[in-house]
C-alpha positions as CSV (number, residue, x, y, z in Angstrom):
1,X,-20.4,17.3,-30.3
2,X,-21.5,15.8,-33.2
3,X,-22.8,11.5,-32.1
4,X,-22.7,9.6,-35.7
5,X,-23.2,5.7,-35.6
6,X,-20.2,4.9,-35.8
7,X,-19.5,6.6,-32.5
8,X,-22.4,4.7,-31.0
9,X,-21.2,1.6,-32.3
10,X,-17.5,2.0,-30.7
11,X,-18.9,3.0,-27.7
12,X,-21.4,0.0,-27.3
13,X,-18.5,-2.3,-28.5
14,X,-16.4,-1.1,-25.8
15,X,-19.2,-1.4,-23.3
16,X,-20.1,-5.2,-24.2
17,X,-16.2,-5.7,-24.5
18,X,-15.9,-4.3,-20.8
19,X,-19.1,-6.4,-19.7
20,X,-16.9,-9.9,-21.1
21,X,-13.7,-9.3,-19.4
22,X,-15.2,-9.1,-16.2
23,X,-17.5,-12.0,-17.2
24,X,-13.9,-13.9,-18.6
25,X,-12.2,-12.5,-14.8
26,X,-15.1,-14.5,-12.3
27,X,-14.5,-17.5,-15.2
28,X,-11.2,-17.6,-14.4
29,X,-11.3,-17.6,-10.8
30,X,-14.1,-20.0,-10.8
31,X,-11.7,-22.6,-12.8
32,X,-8.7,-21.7,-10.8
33,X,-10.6,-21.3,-7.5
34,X,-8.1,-18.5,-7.0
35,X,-8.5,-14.8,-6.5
36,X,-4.9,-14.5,-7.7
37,X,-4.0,-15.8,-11.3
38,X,-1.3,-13.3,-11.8
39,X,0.5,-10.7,-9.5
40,X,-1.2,-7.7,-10.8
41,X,-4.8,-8.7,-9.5
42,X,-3.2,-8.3,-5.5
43,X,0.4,-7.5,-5.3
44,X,-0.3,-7.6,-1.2
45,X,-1.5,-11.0,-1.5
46,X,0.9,-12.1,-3.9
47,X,3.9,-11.2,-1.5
48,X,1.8,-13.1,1.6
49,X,1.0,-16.0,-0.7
50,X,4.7,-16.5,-1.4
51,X,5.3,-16.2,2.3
52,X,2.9,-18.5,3.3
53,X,4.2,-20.9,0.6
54,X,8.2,-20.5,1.4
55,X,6.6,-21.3,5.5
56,X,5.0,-24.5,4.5
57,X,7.9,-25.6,2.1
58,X,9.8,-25.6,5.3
59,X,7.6,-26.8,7.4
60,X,6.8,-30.0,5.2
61,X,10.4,-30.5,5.2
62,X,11.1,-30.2,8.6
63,X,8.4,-32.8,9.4
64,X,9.9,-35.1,6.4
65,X,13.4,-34.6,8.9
66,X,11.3,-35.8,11.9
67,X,10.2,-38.9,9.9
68,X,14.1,-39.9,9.4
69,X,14.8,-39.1,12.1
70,X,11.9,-41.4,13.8
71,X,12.9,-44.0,11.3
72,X,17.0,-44.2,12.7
73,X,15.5,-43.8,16.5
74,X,13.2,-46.9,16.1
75,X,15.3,-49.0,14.4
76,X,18.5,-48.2,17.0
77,X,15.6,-48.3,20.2
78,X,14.4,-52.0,18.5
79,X,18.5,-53.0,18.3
80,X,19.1,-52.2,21.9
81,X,15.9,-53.9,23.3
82,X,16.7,-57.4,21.5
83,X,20.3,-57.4,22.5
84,X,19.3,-56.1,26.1
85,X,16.8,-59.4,26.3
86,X,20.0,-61.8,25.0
87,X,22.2,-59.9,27.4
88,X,19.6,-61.4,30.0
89,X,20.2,-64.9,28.9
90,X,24.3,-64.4,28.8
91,X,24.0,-63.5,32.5
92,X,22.1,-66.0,33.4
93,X,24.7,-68.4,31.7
94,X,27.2,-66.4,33.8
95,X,25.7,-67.2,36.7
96,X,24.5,-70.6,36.0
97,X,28.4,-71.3,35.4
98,X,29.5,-70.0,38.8
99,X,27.5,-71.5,40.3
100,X,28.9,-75.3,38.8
101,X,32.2,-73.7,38.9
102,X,35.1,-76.1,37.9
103,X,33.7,-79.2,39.4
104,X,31.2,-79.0,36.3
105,X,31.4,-81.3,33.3
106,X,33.7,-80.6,30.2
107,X,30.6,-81.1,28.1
108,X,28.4,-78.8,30.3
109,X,30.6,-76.2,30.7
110,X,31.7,-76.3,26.9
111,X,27.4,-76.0,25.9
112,X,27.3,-72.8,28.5
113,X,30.3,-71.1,26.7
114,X,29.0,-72.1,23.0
115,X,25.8,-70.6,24.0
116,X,27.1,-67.5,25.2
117,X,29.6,-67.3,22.2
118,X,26.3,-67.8,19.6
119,X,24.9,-64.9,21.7
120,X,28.1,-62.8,20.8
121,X,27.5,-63.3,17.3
122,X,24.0,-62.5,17.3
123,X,24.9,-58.7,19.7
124,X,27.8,-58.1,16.9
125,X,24.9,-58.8,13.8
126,X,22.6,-56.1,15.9
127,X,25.5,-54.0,16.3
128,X,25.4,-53.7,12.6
129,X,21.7,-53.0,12.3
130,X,21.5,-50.4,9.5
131,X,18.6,-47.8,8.5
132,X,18.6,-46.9,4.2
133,X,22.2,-48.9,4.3
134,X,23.9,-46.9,7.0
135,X,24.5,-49.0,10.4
136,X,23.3,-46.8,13.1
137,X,25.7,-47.7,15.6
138,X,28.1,-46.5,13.3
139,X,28.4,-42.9,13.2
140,X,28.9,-40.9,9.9
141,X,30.8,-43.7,8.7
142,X,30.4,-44.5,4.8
143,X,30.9,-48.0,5.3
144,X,28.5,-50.8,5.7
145,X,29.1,-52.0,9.0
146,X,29.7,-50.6,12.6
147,X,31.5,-53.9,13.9
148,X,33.9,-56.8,12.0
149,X,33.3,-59.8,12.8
150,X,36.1,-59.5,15.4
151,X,33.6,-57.5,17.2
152,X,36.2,-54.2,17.0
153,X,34.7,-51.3,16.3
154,X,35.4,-50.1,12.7
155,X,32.7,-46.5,12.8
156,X,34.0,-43.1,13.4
157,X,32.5,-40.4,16.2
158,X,30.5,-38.7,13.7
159,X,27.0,-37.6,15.0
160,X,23.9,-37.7,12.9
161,X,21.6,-35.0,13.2
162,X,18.3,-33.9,11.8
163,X,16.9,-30.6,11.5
164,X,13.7,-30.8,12.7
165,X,12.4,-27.7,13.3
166,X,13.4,-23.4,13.2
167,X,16.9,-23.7,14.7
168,X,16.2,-27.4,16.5
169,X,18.2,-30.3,16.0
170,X,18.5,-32.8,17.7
171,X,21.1,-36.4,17.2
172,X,19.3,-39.5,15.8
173,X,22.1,-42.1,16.0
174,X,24.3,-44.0,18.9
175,X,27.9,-44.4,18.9
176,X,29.2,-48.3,18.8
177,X,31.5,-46.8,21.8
178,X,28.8,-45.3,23.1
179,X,26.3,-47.8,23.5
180,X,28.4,-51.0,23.8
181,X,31.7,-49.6,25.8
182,X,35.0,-49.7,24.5
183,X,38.6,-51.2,25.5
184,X,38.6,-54.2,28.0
185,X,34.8,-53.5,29.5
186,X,33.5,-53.3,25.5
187,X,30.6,-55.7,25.4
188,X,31.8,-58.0,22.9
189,X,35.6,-58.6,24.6
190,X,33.4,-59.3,28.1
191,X,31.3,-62.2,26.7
192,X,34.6,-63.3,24.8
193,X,36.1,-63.5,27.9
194,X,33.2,-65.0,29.6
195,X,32.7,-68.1,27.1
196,X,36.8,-68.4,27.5
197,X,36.5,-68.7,31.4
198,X,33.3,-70.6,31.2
199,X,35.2,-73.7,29.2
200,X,38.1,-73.3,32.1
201,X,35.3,-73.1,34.6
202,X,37.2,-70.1,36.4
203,X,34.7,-68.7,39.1
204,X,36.8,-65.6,40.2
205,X,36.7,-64.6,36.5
206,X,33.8,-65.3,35.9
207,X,32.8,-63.1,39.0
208,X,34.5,-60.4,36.9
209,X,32.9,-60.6,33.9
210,X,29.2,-60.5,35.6
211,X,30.7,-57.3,36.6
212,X,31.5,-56.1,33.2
213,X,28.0,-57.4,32.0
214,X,26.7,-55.9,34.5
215,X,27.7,-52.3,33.5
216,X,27.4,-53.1,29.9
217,X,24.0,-53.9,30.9
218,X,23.0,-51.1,32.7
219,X,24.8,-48.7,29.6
220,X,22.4,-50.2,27.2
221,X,19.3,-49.4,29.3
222,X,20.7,-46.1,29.6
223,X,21.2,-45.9,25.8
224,X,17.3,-46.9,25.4
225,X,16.3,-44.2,27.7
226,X,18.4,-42.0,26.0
227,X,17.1,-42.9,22.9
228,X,13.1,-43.0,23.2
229,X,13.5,-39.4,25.3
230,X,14.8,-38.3,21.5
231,X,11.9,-40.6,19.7
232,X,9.6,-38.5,21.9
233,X,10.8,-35.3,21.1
234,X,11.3,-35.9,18.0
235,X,7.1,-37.0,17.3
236,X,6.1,-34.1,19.2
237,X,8.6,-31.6,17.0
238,X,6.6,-33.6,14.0
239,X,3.3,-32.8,15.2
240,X,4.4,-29.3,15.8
241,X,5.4,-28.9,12.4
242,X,2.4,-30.9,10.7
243,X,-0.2,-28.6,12.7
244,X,1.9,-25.7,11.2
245,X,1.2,-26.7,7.9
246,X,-2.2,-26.8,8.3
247,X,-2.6,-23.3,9.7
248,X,-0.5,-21.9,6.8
249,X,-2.6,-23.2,4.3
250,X,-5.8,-22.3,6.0
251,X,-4.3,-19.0,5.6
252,X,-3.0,-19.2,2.6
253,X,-6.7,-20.3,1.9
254,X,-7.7,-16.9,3.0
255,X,-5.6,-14.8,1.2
256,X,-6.1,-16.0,-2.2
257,X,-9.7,-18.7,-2.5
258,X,-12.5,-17.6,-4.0
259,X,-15.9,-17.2,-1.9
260,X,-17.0,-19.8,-3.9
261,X,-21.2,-19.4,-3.5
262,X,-20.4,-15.5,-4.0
263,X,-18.1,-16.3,-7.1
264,X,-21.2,-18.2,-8.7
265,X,-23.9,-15.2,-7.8
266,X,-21.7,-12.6,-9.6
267,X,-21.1,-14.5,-12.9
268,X,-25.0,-15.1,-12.7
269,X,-25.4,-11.3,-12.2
270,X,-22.8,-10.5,-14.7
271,X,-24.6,-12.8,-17.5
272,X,-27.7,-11.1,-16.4
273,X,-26.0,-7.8,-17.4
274,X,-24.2,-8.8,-20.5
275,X,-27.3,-10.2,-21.9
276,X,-29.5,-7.1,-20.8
277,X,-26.7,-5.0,-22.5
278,X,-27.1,-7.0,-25.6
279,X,-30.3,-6.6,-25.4
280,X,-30.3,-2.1,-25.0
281,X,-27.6,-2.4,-28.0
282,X,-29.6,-4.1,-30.2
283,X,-31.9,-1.8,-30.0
284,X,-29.8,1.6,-30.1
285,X,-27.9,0.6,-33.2
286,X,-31.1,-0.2,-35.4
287,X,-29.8,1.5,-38.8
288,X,-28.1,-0.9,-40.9
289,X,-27.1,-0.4,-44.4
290,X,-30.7,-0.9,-46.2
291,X,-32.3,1.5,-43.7
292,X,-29.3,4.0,-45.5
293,X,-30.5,3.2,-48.8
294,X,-33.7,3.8,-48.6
């Protein structure tokens, strides 16, 4: 076989040309700190890099559920303790007025039922404590508020849940009905009946209605257990999920990062070798046209 020069030129060309694609390849993965920068360079580590990635997509949402979800427990668990504390005073007021009975004072009894009547207002404001504009005592309803100022219940019995992890969900709200009673025993129609037999200083119906405060009490502290047993769950289904996320992308870390000290050697020892081929091609293609001419 006849070797000319321009054979040896094409077939140093495609030598240095083959040198500066790997030399551009380490480049590139250096910048991108990737092995992968397209699926041809490992179609088995493209398909577990997309896995990893759909994984941790789900896992950051279900953790972004959990902090929703955190968000309507607290703020129903804060609602319940403050109204549980004025529930305290009302039954003291209860008590304080059975105790004076009818042979108390107009005036007295009248301050003990006002109180008790400011502390109605105050449970039926709580009652309509919202999280991002939805009252949490009020179900799935669209409106604004779980009470009127009636104190009747104007919510539905929708429950809200939150997906918080691979087929978990768990409720984040508390029913008006649930958590305050409904029909004669509601919370709101006992202390309107006990500011009403307060003013007429009715100690047999008054003995009632610290029996209906009572239970309404003891649902509400029921409610709160109820509630932070969910709050804990919920945290712990967070955690699960943020410690998820942290394996898949040390994972996903292995499957496509660059060795990053041995990415720096081989661009080194490629350079080396593109230069040194420079170097042998300089030498083997000497002729040029005045060495022809002469």
């Amino acid at each position: 076989m006849r070797v000319t020069q321009q054979s040896v030129a094409a077939r140093v060309m495609t030598g240095l040309q083959g040198n500066l694609n790997r030399l551009g390849d380490l480049q590139e993965r250096l910048s991108s700190g990737t092995m992968i920068s397209r699926p041809s360079d490992s179609p088995t580590g493209t398909v577990s890099a997309m896995q990893f990635r759909s994984e941790m997509r789900a896992a950051t949402q279900y953790a972004r559920n959990a902090d929703d979800g955190l968000g309507w427990l607290n703020t129903a668990e804060g609602a319940l303790g403050s109204m549980s504390t004025q529930l305290n005073r009302a039954r003291d007021l209860a008590l304080q007025g059975m105790s004076s009975g009818a042979g108390g004072s107009t005036e007295a009894r009248e301050a003990l039922a006002v109180e008790v009547d400011h502390i109605r207002e105050s449970l039926i404001g709580l009652a309509n404590t919202r999280y991002l504009d939805r009252p949490v005592f009020g179900g799935t309803t669209p409106g604004d508020v779980a009470y009127d100022p009636s104190g009747a219940y104007v919510g539905d019995a929708g429950q809200v849940n939150r997906t918080i992890g691979d087929g978990t969900k768990v409720r984040v709200d508390v029913t008006g009905p649930e958590a305050f009673g409904s029909g004669p025993e509601q919370l709101f129609t006992v202390l309107a009946s006990l500011a009403q037999n307060l003013r007429r200083g009715d100690s047999a119906s008054l003995g009632a209605d610290l029996d209906n405060l009572d239970g309404g009490m003891s649902t509400i502290r029921s409610q709160l257990a109820d509630v932070g047993a969910r709050a804990n769950r919920v945290t712990n289904m967070r955690q699960t999920a943020e410690d998820r996320l942290l394996t898949l992308k040390s994972q996903l870390s292995d499957v496509e990062g660059i060795d990053l000290p041995d990415t720096i050697m081989q661009i080194k020892l490629q350079e080396v070798a593109y230069q040194a081929a420079l170097g042998a091609s300089a030498r083997v293609v000497q002729p040029s046209l005045i060495d022809f001419l002469r």
